[in-house]
C-alpha positions in Angstrom: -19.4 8.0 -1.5 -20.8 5.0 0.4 -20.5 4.2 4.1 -18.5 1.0 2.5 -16.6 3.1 0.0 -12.8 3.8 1.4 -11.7 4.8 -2.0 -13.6 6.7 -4.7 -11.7 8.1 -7.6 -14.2 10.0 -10.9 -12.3 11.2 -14.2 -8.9 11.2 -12.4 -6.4 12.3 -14.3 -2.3 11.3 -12.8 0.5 12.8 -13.9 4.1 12.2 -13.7 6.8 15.9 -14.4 3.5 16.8 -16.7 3.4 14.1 -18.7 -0.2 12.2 -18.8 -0.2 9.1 -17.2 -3.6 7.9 -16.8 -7.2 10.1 -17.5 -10.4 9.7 -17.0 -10.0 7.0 -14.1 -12.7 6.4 -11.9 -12.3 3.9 -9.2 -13.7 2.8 -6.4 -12.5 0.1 -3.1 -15.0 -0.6 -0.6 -13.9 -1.6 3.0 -12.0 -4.9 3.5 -11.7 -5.2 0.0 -8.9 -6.7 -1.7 -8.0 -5.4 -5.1 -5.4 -6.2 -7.6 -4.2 -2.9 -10.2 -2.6 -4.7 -13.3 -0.7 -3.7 -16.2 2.6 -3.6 -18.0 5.7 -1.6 -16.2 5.5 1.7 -17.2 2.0 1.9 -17.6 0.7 3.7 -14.6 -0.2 1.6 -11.4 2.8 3.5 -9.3 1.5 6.9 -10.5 -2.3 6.1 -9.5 -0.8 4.6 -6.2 1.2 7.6 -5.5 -1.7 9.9 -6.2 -3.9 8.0 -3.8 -1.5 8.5 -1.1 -0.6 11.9 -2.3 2.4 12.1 -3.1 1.6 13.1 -6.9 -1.1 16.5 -7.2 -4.4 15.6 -8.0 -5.1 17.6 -10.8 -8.9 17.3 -12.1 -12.1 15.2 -11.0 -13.3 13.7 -7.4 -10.7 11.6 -5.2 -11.9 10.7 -1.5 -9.2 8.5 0.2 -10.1 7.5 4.0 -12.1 10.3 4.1 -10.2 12.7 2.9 -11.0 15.5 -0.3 -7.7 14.9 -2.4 -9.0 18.1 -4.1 -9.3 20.5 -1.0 -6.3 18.7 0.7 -3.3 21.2 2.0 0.5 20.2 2.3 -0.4 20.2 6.5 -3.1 17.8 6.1 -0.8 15.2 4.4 0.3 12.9 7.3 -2.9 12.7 8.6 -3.8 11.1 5.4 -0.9 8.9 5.4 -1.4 7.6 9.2 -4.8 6.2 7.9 -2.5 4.2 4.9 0.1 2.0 5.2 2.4 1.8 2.1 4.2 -1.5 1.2 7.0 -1.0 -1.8 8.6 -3.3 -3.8 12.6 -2.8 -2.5 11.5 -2.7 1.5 12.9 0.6 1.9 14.4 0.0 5.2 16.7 1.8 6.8 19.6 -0.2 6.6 21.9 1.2 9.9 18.7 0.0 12.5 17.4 -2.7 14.0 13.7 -4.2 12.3 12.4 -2.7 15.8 13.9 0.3 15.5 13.0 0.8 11.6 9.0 0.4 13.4 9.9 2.8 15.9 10.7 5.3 13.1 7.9 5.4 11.5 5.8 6.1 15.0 7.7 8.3 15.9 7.2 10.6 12.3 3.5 10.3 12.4 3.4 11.3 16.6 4.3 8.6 18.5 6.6 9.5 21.8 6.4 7.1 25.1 8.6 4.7 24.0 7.8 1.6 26.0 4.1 2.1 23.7 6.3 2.1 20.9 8.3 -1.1 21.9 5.1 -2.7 22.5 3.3 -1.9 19.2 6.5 -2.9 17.5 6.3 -6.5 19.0 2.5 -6.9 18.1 3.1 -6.4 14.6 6.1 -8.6 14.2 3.9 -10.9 16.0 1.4 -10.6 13.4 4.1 -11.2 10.5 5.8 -14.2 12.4 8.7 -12.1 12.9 8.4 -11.6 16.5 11.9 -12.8 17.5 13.6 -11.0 14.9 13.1 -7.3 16.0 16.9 -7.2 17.5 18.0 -7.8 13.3 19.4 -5.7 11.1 17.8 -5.8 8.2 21.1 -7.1 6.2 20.6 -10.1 8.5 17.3 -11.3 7.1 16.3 -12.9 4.3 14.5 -10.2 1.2 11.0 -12.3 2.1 11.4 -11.5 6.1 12.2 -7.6 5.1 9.5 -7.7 3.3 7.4 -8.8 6.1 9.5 -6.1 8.2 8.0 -3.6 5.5 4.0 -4.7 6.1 4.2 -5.0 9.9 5.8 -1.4 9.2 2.7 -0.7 7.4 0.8 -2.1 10.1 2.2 0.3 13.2 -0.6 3.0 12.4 -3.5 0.3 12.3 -4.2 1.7 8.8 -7.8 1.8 6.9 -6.2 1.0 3.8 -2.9 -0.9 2.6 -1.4 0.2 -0.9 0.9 -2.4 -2.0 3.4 -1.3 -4.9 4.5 -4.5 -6.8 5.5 -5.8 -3.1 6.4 -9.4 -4.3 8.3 -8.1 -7.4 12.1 -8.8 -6.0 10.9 -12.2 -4.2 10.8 -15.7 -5.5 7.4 -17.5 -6.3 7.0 -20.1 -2.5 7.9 -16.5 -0.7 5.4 -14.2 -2.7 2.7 -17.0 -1.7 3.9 -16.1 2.3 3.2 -12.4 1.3 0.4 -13.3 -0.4 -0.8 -15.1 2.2 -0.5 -12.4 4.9 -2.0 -9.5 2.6 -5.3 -11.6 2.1 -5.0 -12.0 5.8 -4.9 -8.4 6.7 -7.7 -7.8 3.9 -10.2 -10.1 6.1 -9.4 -8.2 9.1 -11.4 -5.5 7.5 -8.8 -3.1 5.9 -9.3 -2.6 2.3 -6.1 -3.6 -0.4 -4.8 -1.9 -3.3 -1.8 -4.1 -4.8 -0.5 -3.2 -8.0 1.3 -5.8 -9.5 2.5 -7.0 -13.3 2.7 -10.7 -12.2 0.1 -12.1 -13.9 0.0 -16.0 -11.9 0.1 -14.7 -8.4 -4.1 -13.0 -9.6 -4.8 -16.3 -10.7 -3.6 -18.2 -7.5 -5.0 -15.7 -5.0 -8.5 -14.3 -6.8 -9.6 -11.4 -6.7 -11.4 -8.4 -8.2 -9.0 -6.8 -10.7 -8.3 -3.5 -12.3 -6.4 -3.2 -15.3 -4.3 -0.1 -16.3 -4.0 0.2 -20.2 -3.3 2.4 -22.9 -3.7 5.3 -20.1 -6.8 4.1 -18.9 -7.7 2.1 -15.7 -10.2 -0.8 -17.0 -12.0 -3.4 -15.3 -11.1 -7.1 -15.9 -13.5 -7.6 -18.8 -12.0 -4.6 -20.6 -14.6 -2.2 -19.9 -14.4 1.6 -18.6 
């Protein structure tokens, strides 16, 4: 694994209840790279995505995430895995009864946050950073599904991740607001933090450019069709 390597998967295989997903995948995402995972629904990008942040067994092969050895990792070891990610999903998965800020403040506080005017402070920063920074007092009901999702990547922000793995995040959004999202992830890619965004909308890669993976007929495949 490189010094620019923040992701290096070899002869992977993901699994979902037993059944084979996806073998033999290797993989790799160097830092403040920006990465698009491809394919039909159904075929795989979740799984792999969920593996990453280990939330699926690794079972089989090399997988270094962030620094981590998927293979020798323990159950105690998983949240300091996951404070070096931030996770971005396709239906927000915000909790619906608090405020945007206190939906942030969550978060901190599950991965070791505990002085509270810190908290409050990081919150605003990375509603500032998503142009949401007068919108912390909302309830998520109260804001438009773009604006949650923008709720959900300054979520993913709190932590100051290495990483961001972005499930199908524009998948519930129409096309001007998916260019906003769009937009920001590219932004938060030049900042030096490396993006994985599976994704089965096929325009979006051809507006925003960039390197592409492809999963397909339980492989993981690179752009031109090779292994």
């Amino acid at each position: 694994m490189s010094a620019d390597t923040i992701i290096e998967l070899e002869n992977i295989s993901v699994f979902q209840r037993e059944i084979l997903v996806l073998s033999g995948v290797y993989l790799t995402v160097n830092k403040g790279e920006f990465v698009y995972l491809i394919g039909k629904t159904g075929g795989g990008k979740s799984s792999l995505l969920q593996t990453i942040y280990a939330d699926l067994p690794l079972k089989g092969g090399v997988a270094k995430v962030a620094g981590y050895d998927l293979r020798l990792m323990k159950n105690k070891d998983i949240p300091f895995l996951r404070r070096k990610l931030g996770i971005i999903f396709q239906d927000f998965q915000l909790l619906i009864d608090r405020s945007v800020t206190e939906n942030l403040k969550f978060v901190m506080k599950a991965t070791g946050w505990k002085d509270n005017k810190k908290m409050k402070e990081r919150a605003q920063v990375v509603l500032d950073k998503v142009g949401l920074g007068t919108k912390g007092f909302k309830m998520p009901h109260q804001l438009s599904g773009g604006e949650q999702q923008r709720v959900a990547i300054a979520r993913a922000l709190v932590n100051e991740p290495e990483i961001i793995l972005a499930d199908e995040p524009t998948g519930n959004l129409d096309p001007e607001t998916s260019r906003g999202i769009m937009n920001l992830l590219f932004e938060i890619s030049r900042t030096g933090r490396s993006v994985l965004m599976a994704t089965h909308n096929y325009s979006l890669f051809e507006e925003f450019p960039s390197r592409t993976l492809k999963c397909e007929d339980g492989k993981v495949v690179r752009e031109d069709g090779s292994y």
